[in-house]
C-alpha positions in Angstrom: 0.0 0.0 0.0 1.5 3.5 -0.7 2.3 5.6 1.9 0.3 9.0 0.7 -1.5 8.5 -2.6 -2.1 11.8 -4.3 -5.5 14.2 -4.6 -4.5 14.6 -8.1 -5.8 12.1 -10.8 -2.4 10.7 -12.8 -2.7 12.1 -16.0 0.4 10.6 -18.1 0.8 11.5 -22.2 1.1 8.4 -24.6 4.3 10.5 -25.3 5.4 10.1 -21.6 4.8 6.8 -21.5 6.3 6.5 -24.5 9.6 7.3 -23.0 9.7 5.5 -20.1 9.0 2.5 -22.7 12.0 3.3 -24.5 14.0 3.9 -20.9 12.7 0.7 -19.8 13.4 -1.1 -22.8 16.9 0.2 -22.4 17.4 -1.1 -18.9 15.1 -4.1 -18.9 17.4 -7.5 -18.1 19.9 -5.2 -15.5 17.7 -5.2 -12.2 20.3 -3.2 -10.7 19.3 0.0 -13.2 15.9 -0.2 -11.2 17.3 3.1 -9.6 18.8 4.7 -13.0 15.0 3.9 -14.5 13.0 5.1 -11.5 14.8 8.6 -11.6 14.4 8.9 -15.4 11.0 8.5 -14.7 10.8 10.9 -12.5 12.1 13.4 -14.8 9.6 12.4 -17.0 6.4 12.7 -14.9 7.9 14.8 -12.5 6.9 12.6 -9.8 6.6 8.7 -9.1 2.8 7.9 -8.7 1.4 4.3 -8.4 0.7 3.9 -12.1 4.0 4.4 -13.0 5.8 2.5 -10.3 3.8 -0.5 -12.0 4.5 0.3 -14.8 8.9 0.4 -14.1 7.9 -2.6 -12.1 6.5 -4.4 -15.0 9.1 -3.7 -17.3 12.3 -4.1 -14.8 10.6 -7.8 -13.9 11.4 -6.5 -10.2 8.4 -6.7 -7.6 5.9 -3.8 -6.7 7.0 -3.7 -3.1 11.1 -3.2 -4.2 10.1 -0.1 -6.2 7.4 1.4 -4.0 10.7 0.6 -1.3 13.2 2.3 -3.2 10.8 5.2 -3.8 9.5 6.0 0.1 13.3 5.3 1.2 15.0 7.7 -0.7 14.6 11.5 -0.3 14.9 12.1 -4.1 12.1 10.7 -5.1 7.9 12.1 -4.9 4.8 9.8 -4.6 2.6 13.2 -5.6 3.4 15.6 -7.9 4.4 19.2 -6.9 2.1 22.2 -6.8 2.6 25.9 -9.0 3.9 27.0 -5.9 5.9 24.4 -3.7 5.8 25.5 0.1 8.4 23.8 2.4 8.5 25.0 5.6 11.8 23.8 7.7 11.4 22.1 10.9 15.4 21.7 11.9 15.9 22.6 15.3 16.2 26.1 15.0 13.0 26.5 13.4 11.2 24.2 15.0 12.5 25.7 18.3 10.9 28.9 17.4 7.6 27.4 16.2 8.0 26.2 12.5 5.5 22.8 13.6 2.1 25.9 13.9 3.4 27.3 10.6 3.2 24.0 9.1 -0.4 23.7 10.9 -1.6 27.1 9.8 -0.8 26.3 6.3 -2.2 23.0 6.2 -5.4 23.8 7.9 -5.9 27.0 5.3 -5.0 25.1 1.9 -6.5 21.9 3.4 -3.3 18.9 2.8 -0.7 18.0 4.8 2.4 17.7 4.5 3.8 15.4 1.1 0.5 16.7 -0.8 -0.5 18.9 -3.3 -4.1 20.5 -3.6 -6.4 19.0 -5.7 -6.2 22.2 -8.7 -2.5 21.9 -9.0 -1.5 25.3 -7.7 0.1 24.4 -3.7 2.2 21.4 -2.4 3.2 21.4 0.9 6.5 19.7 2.7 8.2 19.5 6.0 11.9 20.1 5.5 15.2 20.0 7.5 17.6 22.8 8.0 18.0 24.8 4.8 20.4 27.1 6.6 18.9 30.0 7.2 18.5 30.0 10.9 19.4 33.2 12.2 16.0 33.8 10.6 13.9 31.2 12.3 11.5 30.0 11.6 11.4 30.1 7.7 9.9 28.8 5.1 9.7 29.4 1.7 7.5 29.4 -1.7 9.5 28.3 -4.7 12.6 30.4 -4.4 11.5 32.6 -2.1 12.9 32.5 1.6 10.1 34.0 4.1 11.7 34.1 7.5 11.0 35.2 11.3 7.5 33.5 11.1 3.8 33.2 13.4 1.6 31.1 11.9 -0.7 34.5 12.4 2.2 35.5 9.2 0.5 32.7 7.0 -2.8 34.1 5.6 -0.9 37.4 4.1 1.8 35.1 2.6 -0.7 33.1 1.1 -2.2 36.1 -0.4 0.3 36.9 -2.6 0.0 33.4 -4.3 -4.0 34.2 -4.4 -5.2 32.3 -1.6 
């Protein structure tokens, strides 16, 4: 069973498919590319949902479990695609420390996921990070590229605002 399936219908292109065929096709016979073909397929669909961990399982001749393993051990990889605007809000000690767990609340209970999803039209994924280095302004998180720091969750709403919340 996956850990966190996604609100978001998989909605793959013949042509993505199509790729992964050829990157399987490639691979298939060398069980220990399972890796090499699970991040190429990543890159293709930007993130590893169910249909296409059967589908790398299928072709690589390597169980369900190993792949859905590889893919919930390993950082790199997403069970649910990523939102217009990726927030990741950092809960290293610093942040955390200064209350980074009730900005993570506030912004789940507004856009309505937790953490690891993406709202159902696209526009907002949400993550729980570790340290991204920035903790002489605790607690931070940002948007994209863009670093908000010395947060309240009362700070949330009027960030949220500029991404039209």
């Amino acid at each position: 069973m996956l850990k966190k399936i996604s609100k978001i219908p998989f909605k793959g292109t013949d042509e993505q498919k199509a790729k992964l065929d050829a990157v399987i096709a490639e691979c298939a016979g060398d069980k220990s590319l399972l890796m090499h073909v699970m991040q190429e397929a990543q890159e293709i669909y930007g993130y590893l949902p169910y249909e296409v961990q059967i589908m790398i399982a299928e072709g690589m001749d390597v169980p369900l479990e190993k792949v859905y393993g590889v893919s919930t051990f390993y950082a790199q990889f997403a069970l649910s695609p990523k939102g217009k605007y990726n927030i990741s809000v950092c809960l290293g000690t610093a942040c955390y420390v200064k209350g980074s767990q009730e900005v993570l609340d506030k912004l789940s209970e507004i856009l309505g996921i937790e953490s690891g999803e993406c709202t159902a039209d696209g526009k907002f994924s949400l993550e729980a990070c570790r340290c991204i280095g920035a903790c002489g302004l605790a607690p931070v998180l940002t948007v994209n590229d863009e670093v908000y720091g010395k947060l309240t969750a009362k700070d949330v709403p009027d960030i949220l605002k500029k991404y039209g919340v």
